[in-house]
C-alpha positions in Angstrom: 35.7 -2.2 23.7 34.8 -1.7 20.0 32.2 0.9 18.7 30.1 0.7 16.0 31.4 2.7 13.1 29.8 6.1 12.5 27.4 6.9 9.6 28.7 8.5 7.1 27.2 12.2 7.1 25.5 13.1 4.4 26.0 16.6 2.5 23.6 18.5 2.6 22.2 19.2 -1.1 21.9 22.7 -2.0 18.7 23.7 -3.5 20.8 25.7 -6.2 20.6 23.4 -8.7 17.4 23.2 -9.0 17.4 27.3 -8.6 20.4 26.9 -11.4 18.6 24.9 -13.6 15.8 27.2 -13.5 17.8 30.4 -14.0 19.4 28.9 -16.9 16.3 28.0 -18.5 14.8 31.3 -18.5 18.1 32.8 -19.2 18.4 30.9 -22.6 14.1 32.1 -23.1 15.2 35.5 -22.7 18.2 35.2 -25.1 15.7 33.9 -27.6 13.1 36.7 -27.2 16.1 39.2 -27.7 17.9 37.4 -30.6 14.2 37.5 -32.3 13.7 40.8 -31.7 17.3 41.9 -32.7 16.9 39.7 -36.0 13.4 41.7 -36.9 14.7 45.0 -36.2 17.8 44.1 -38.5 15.8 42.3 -41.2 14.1 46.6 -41.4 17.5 48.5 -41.4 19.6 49.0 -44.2 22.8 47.5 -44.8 24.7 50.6 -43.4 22.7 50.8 -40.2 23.1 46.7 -39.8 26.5 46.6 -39.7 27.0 50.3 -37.4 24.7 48.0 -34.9 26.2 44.8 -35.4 28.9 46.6 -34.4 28.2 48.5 -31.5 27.1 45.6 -30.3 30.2 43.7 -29.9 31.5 46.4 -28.5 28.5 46.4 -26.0 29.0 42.5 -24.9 33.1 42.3 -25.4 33.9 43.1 -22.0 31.6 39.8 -20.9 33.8 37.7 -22.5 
């Protein structure tokens, strides 16, 4: 005796893309507030002081690379 074939079983979808999507939005809208605020306070430093930030910055972020 045949059966009838069984549904295929739907994954269940995650709600974390939608919690990704909103992460990542107000990820990149932090970013921007800080990359404002990092290009005022340069815009008032001198040359010297720039480039001894600039600096120890990349040291700051390399080790998120």
């Amino acid at each position: 005796m045949a059966t009838q074939a069984r549904p295929r079983i739907q994954p269940v979808r995650s709600s974390k893309s939608k919690v990704k999507i909103s992460v990542t939005k107000a990820e990149e809208d932090f970013l921007d507030k800080v990359m404002v605020s990092v290009s005022a306070s340069l815009e008032a430093m001198s040359e010297e002081e720039q480039e001894r930030a600039v600096t120890a910055a990349e040291r700051a972020v390399a080790h998120l690379q």
